[in-house]
N, C-alpha and C positions, 0 to 999 in steps of 0.2 A: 365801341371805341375803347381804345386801353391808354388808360390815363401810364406818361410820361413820369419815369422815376429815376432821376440822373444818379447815374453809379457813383459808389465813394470814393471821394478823392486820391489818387494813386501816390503810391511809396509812405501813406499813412494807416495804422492798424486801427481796423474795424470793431468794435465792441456793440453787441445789440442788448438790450436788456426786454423780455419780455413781462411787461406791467399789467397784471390783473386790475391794478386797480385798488386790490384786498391788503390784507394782512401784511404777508406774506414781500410782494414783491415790492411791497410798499419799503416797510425792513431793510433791505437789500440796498433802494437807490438813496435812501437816506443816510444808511453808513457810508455810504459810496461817500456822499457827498461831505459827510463832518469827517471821516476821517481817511484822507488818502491813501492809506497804507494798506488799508481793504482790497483794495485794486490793484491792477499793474496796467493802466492806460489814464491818459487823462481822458478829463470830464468832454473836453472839448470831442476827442474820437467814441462819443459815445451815444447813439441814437436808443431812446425809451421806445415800445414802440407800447401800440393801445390797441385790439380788436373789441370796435363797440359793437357786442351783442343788441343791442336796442333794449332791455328788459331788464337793467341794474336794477339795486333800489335806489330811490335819490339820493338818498344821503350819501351814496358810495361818488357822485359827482360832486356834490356838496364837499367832501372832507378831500377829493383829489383839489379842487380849487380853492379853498380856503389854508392847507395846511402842505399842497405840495409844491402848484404853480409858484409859489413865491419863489420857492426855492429854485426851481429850475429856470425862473427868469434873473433871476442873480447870479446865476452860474452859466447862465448862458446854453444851457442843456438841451437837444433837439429832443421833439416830443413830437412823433406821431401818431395821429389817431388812423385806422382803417374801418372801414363799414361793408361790408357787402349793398348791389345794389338790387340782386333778384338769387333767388334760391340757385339758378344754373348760368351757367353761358351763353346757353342756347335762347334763355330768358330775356337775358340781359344784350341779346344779341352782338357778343363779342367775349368780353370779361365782366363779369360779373362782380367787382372789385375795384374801390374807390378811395381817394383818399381825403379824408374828412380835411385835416388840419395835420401841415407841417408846418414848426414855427419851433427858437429858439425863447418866444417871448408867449408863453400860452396863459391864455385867460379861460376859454371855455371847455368843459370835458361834454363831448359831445355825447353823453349816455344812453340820448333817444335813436341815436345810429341811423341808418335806412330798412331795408330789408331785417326787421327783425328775427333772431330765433322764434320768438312765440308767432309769427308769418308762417313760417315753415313748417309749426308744429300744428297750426289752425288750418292750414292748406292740405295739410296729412291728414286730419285728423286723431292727431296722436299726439302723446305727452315724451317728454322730453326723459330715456332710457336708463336704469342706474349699470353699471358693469357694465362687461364687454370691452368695445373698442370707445366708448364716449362721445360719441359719432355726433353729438349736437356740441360738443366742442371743437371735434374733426373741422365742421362745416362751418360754423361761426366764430372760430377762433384761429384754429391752426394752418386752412389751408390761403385764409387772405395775408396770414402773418409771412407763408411761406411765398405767397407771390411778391412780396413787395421785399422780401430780405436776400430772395433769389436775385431779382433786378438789380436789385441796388449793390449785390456784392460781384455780381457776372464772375462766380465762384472761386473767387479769392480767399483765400483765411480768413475767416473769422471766429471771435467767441461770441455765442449766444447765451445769455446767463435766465435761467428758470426760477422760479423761486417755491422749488419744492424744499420744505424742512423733515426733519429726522423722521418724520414720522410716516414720510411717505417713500418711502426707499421705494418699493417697485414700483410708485407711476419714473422715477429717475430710473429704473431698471430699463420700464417700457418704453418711455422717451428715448434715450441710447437702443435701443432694438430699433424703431421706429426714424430714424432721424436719416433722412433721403438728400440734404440739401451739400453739395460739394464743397468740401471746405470748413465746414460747421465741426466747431469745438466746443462738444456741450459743459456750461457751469454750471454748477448748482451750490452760489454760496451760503445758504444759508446751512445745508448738511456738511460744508467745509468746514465752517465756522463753528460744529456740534450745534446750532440749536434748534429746537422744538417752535413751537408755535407759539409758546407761552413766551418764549422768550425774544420773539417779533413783535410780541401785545407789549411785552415789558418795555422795551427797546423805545418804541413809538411812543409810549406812554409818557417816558424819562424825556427824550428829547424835544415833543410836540406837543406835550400837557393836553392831549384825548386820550380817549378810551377809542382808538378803531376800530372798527366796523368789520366783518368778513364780508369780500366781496360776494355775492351769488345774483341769478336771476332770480326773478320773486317767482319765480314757480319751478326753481333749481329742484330735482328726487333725492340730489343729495343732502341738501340742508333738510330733508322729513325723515330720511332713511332711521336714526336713530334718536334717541328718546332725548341727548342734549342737543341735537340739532333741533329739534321739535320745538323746545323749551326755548331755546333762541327767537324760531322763526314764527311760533302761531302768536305769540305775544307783539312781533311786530304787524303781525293783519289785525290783531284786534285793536293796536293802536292808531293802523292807519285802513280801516274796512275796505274805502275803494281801492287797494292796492290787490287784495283778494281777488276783487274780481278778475283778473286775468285768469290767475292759475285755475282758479274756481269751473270760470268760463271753460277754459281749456280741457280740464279733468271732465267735466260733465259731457263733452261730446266728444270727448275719446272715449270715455264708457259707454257711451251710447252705440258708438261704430263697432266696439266690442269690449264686449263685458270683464277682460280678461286686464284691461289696463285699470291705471290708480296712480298718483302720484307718489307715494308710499310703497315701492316695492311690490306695485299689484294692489294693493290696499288704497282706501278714497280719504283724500285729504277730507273733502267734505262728511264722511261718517267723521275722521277725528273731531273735528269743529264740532257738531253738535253734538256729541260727548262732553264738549267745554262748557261749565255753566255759563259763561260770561260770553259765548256766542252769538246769543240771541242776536240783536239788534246786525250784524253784519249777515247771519242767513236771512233775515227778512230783506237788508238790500240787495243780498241774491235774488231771493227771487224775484225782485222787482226788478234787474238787471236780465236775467235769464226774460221776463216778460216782453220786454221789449226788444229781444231780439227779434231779426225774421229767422222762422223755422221752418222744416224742412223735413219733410218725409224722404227716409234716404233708402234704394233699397241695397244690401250688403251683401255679395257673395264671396265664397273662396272657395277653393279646389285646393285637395291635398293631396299628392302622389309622391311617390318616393323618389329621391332627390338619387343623382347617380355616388356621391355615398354612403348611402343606405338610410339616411335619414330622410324626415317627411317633409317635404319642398311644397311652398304654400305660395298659390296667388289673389289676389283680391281683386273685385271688380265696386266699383262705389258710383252710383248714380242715381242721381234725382228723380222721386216720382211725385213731388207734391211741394209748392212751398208757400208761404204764407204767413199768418198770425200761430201762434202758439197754440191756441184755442179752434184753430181753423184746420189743419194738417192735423190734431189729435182727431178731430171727427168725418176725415179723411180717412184715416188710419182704420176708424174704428170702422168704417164701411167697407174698404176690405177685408175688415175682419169678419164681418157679418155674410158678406161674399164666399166667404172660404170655409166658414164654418166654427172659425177657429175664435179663442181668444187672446184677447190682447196679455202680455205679461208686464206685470209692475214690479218693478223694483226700485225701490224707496221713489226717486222722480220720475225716473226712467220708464219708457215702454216699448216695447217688442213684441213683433208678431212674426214670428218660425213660422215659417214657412218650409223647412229641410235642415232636420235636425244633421250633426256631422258622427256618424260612426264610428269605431273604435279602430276598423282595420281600413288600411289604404290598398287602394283610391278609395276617397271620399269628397263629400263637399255639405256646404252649409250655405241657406239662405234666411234672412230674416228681413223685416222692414221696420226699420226702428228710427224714433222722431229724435231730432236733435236742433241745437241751431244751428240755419245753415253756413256753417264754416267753413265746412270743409269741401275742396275743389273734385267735380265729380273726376273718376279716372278709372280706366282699364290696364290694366297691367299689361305688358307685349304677351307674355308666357300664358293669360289667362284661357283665351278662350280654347286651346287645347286640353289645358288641364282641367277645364270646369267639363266637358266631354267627357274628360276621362274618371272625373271624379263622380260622374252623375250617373257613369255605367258601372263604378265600381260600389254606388248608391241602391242599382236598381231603383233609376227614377229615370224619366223621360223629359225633354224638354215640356213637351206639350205637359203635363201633368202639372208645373210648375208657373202657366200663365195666370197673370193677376185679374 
């Protein structure tokens, strides 16, 4: 069912602001609000809107309600929040897209959302991409933002205002490339206004007496990617350890499914952490967190054939052969290994048993059976079973050769 979003009032101009929540957009509706000259609409023509990812850190719901609800209920300011309610359509058996809270008078920032991104990334098993297209943004941010500002404008004029600052000139590059919705006039005041980021930290600071927060998911690739993002964000797990555990959770059974992922650009949050003297006590609640999960003997293939251009086009097959206690599917494992001849490989927690290493020239394919928690939702790709065919003759390997 698709929830009802009555269009904007006609012969009055439409303003949307999209609010992270962060820094940034935070900046933006606040000068809006102290100083009118910032703008060319009133407050009243102007809807916030909010896409809760489900995976803020607190404090990012904490300082939207403590230092901005006042403000937008004194002004009278409409604030919506959106949530996703299942990863697809097809899921959600219609629209997948909900709307938490529209109100002129907001108390709650709804940050635990529905359908979280870390959902989506635990259902994959996989961690959330740096580069590229942003696609865990695409999903949990941009296209509920785009259902609801579609509806609501039924492609009239509007201005949708971003809050990229100076220092991000091409994601405002690739927004304007990217920007599909009829009528949409992209803003971006804060690189109108010249400033940087330091100068939305300042801004906030001068008018709200905190120090704000950067919005992110607590297991954002972005906030690890470099050495001052790092320095921001492992000092806040070791302040708050159960907060770890997600991203923790999540990183360890994407490496598990394949060794090739990391939250860290390919690299493991969890190696950074115990590097950190001061780690101790939060890897030990890993592992007592990892202990209690139910675990799962998963087995992994893929097929790699050449994509029609020219590049290698990969599918994946993921399915459950064993699931249980931790200590229960390891000695599962280790019986097929004893079956096969083979052994088991460790790496640091992790274990895998290859079963069909992947070649260097295509077609190829790779098979292993590696234990993880079971997170992640078994699946076949449409494309898979031809290409695992094709990848197993271009293997010189047999199906039969490959039974457990």
């Amino acid at each position: 069912m698709t929830p009802s979003i009555l269009p904007a009032p006609a012969g009055r101009p439409i303003a949307v602001l999209s609010w992270g929540l962060g820094v940034d957009s935070t900046a933006i509706l606040l000068r809006w609000i102290l100083d009118p000259t910032s703008r060319e609409f009133d407050l009243d023509d102007l809807v916030v809107l909010v896409a809760q990812t489900g995976d803020e850190w607190p404090i990012t719901g904490e300082l939207a309600e403590q230092y901005v609800f006042p403000l937008l209920r004194r002004h009278k300011i409409r604030l919506v929040q959106l949530a996703r309610t299942a990863r697809t359509k097809e899921a959600a058996g219609g629209c997948n897209y909900t709307v938490l809270d529209d109100t002129r008078s907001p108390t709650r920032c709804y940050i635990e959302g529905l359908y979280k991104l870390s959902d989506e990334m635990f259902h994959s098993g996989t961690v959330p991409q740096t580069g590229g297209k942003r696609l865990c943004s695409v999903h949990a941010k941009g296209e509920l933002l785009d259902w609801w500002v579609g509806a609501y404008t039924q492609g009239r004029p509007y201005t949708h205002a971003v809050g990229f600052e100076l220092g991000e000139l091409s994601r405002r590059d690739q927004d304007l490339r990217k920007s599909k919705l009829p009528g949409r006039q992209a803003l971006y005041p804060l690189i109108d206004w010249g400033w940087w980021r330091e100068d939305a930290y300042d801004y906030l600071l001068r008018h709200l007496g905190v120090a704000y927060e950067k919005s992110a998911c607590q297991m954002c690739p972005y906030a690890l990617t470099s050495a001052k993002g790092r320095g921001r964000t492992i000092p806040r797990y070791l302040a708050a350890p159960h907060l770890a555990m997600l991203p923790l959770l999540m990183e360890h059974t994407a490496v598990a499914l394949n060794e090739r992922q990391g939250l860290i650009g390919g690299k493991r949050l969890a190696d950074e952490l115990r590097r950190h003297p001061d780690a101790g006590p939060l890897l030990a609640l890993f592992a007592e967190h990892l202990d209690a999960q139910q675990w799962a003997v998963y087995d992994v293939r893929r097929a790699f054939v050449q994509g029609k251009d020219g590049r290698a086009a990969s599918a994946r097959s993921l399915e459950v052969v064993e699931l249980g206690s931790q200590k229960d599917v390891r000695a599962h494992l280790d019986l097929i290994a004893e079956k096969h001849g083979r052994s088991v490989e460790r790496d640091g927690i992790h274990r895998r048993l290859r079963l069909l290493n992947r070649q260097p020239t295509l077609p190829t394919a790779e098979r292993s059976l590696v234990l993880s928690p079971a997170t992640a939702e078994p699946k076949v790709a449409p494309a898979f079973p031809k290409m695992w065919e094709t990848g197993l003759a271009g293997a010189a390997i047999s199906q039969e050769e490959l039974v457990l």
